[in-house]
N, C-alpha and C positions, 0 to 999 in steps of 0.2 A: 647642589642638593637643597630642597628647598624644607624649612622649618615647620611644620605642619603647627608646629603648638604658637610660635609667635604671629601667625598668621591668622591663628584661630582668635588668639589673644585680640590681636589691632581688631579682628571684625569684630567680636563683641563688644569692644571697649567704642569704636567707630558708630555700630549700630544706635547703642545708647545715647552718642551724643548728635548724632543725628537727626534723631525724633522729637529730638528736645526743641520747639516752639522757639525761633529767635527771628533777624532780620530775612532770612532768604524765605524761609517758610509764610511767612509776612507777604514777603513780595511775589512766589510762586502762586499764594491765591488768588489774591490781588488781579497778578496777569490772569491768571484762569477764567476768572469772572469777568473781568471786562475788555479781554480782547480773543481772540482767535486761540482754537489749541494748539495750530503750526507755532502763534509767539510765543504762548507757554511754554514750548516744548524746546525752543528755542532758546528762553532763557534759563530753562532746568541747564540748557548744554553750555550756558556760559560761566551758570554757579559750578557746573560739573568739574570744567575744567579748571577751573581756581582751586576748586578740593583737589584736583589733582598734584596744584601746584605746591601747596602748604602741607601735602601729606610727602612728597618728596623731597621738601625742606624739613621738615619734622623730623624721619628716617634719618637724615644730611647730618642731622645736630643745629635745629632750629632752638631746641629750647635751651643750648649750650650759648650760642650768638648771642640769645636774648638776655642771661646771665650774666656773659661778660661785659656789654652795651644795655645796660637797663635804660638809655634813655631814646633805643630804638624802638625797643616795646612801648615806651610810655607815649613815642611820637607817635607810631601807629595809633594805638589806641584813641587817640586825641583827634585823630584826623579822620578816622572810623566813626568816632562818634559825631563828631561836627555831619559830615556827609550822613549820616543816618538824621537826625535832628534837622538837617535841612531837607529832605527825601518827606522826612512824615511831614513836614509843614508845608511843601510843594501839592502833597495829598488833601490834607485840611483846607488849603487855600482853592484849590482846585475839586472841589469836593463835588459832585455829580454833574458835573461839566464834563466834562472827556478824561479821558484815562493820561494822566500825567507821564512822561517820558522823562527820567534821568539823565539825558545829554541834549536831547532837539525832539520838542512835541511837533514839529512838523514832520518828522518822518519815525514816529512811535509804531506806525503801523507794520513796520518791514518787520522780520522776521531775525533778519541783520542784527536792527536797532536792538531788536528784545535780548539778542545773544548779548549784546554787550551790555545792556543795563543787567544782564545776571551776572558777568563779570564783576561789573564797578562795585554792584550792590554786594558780594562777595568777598570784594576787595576789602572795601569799608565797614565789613561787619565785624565790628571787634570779637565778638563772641567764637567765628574762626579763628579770630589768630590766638585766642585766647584757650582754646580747645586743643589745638594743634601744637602750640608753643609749649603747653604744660601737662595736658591730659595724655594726648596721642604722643608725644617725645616718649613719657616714661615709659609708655606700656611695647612701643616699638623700642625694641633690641639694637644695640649700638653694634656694628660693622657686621651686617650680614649678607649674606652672600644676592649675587644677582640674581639667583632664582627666586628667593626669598624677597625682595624688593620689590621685584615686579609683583608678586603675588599679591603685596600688601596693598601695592597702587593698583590694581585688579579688581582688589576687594573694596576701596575706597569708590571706585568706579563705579562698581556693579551697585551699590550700596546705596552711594548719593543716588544715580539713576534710577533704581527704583523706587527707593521713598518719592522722591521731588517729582518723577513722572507719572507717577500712580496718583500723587492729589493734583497736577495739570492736567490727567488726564479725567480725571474723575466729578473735578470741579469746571471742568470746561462744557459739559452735558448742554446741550439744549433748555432744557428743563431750567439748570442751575441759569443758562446764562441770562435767561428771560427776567428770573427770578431777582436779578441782580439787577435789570434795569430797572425790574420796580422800588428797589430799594437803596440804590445804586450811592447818593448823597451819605446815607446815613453809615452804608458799606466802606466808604471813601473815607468817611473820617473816623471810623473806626480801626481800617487799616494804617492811617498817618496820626492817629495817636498812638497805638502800638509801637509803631517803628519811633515816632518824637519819645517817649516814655523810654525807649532802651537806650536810644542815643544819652537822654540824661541821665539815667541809671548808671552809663557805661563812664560818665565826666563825675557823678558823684563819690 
């Protein structure tokens, strides 16, 4: 039997911090504007699957782990933020030169590549584990049944996918992406100071 109200609960509490402005959001415009909508869409399905993976640890008793080992939380954290403070200066340094690739700018352009630079980029985003470990833990219900489970990773699913492909798909336009060439330097290092700014925010 599935929980209609704790399902309700995760999506609204999910929705909310969803839209909330952090690293992926960062890097899903990012891709939009300066590569192909196949890679944006591409990498929306690598962050996707990461939200899947932190909302199924979350549900698990993620934010119980984290309480008992406070200094797995603090290593993530630490490791999150390094790899985001390196990502935005990769941007900055590389600023309207070509679109910077998180593992090998020689093959930035696959489609492959981009699924997994929204992985890593996901990985490393403190603001995930940080949302999932605390926010999403309490509001999901401890030992609920499998129909209820699945529901909840259903609605994390549906949720990420369509906020993150609705701005790849929207931001990837013709129009936009023209627009982007012409301004492409300034674009560049405004996206790699955003993400260098969170990475120190997130060490502060």
């Amino acid at each position: 039997m599935i929980d209609g109200s704790a399902v309700l609960t995760v999506f609204l509490v999910y929705l909310a911090g969803v839209v909330i402005p952090g690293p992926n959001f960062v890097a899903v415009v990012h891709k939009a504007v300066a590569a192909t909508r196949s890679e944006a869409l591409a990498l929306v399905g690598g962050i996707v699957l990461v939200n899947l993976f932190w909302s199924s640890c979350a549900i698990a008793g993620l934010g119980v782990v984290f309480a008992a080992l406070p200094w797995a939380a603090l290593l993530i954290k630490v490791l999150g933020a390094a790899y985001l403070m390196w990502f935005g200066l990769r941007l900055l340094i590389n600023a309207g030169k070509h679109a910077p690739g998180l593992l090998n700018d020689a093959v930035a352009g696959s489609c492959r590549q981009s699924f997994i630079q929204g992985v890593v980029t996901n990985i490393g985003n403190p603001k995930s584990m940080a949302f999932y470990a605390a926010v999403f833990s309490a509001a999901a219900p401890a030992h609920v049944s499998p129909g209820t489970f699945l529901s909840m990773l259903a609605v994390v699913v549906m949720v990420s996918m369509a906020w993150y492909g609705m701005v790849a798909i929207a931001l990837s336009q013709p129009r936009i992406a023209c627009a982007y060439q012409g301004r492409r330097k300034a674009i560049d290092r405004l996206c790699g100071g955003l993400i260098l700014s969170l990475g120190i925010r997130q060490l502060a």
